[in-house]
C-alpha positions in Angstrom: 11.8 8.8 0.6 13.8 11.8 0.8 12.6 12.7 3.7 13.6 9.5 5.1 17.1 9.5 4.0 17.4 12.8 4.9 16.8 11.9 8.6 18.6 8.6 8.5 21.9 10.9 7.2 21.8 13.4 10.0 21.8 10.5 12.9 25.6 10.0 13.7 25.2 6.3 14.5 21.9 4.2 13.2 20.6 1.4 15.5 19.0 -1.7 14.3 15.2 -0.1 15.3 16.5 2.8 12.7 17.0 0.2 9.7 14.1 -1.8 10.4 12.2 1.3 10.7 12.8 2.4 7.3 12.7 -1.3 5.8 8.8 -1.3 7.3 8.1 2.2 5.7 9.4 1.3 2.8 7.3 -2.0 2.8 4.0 0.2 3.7 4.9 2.7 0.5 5.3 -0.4 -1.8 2.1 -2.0 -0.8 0.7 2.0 -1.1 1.6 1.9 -4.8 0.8 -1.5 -5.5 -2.7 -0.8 -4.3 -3.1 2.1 -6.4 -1.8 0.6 -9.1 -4.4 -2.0 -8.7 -6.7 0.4 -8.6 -6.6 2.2 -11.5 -5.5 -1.1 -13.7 -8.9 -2.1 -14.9 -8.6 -6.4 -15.6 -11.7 -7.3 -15.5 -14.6 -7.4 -17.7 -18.2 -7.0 -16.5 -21.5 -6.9 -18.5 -23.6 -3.6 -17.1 -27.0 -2.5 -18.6 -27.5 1.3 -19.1 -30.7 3.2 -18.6 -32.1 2.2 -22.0 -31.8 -1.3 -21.4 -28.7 -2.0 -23.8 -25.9 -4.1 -22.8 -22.4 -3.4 -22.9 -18.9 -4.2 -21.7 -16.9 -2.5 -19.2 -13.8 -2.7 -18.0 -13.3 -3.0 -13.8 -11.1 -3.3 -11.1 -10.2 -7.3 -9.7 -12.2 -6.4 -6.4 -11.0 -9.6 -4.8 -7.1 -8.4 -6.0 -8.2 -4.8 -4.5 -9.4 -6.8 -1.0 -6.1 -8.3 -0.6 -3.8 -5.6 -1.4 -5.8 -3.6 0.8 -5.6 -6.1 3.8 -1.8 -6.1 2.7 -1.4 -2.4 2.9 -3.0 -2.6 6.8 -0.9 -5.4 7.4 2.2 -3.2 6.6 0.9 -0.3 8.6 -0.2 -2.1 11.8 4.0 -3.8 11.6 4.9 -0.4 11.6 2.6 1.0 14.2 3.7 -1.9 16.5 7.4 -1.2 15.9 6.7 2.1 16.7 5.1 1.8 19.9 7.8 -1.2 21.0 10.1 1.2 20.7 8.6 4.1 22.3 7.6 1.9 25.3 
């Protein structure tokens, strides 16, 4: 983030491209985090059976959560890609 507002403070004049830029990296870090988050945010309960053949409880990730914050998080970075390469072109 620094980084960006560090590069968006040296331009003299900022075009539209330039704020949408940073709006669609700042949309790929948020769905970034909230995928981590996710991640490490154990919800759900499953039953596992160990070596011994006892039962017991575990916590686990949502998967199908994981899937679509995942799919969001490509989303995100395929926006940015493509405004990228618009622009370049």
């Amino acid at each position: 983030m620094n980084e960006q507002l560090k590069i968006l403070r040296e331009k003299d004049n900022l075009t539209q491209y330039d704020i949408d830029r940073a709006k669609a990296a700042l949309e790929v870090e948020k769905a970034r985090m909230a995928l981590e988050d996710a991640r490490y945010n154990k919800t759900k309960m499953r039953l596992r059976r160990d070596s011994q053949g006892n039962y017991t409880y575990q916590y686990v990730a949502d998967e199908e959560k994981l899937g679509d914050l995942q799919a969001a998080l490509a989303d995100a970075q395929a926006n940015l890609y493509n405004m990228d390469k618009e622009h370049y072109t």
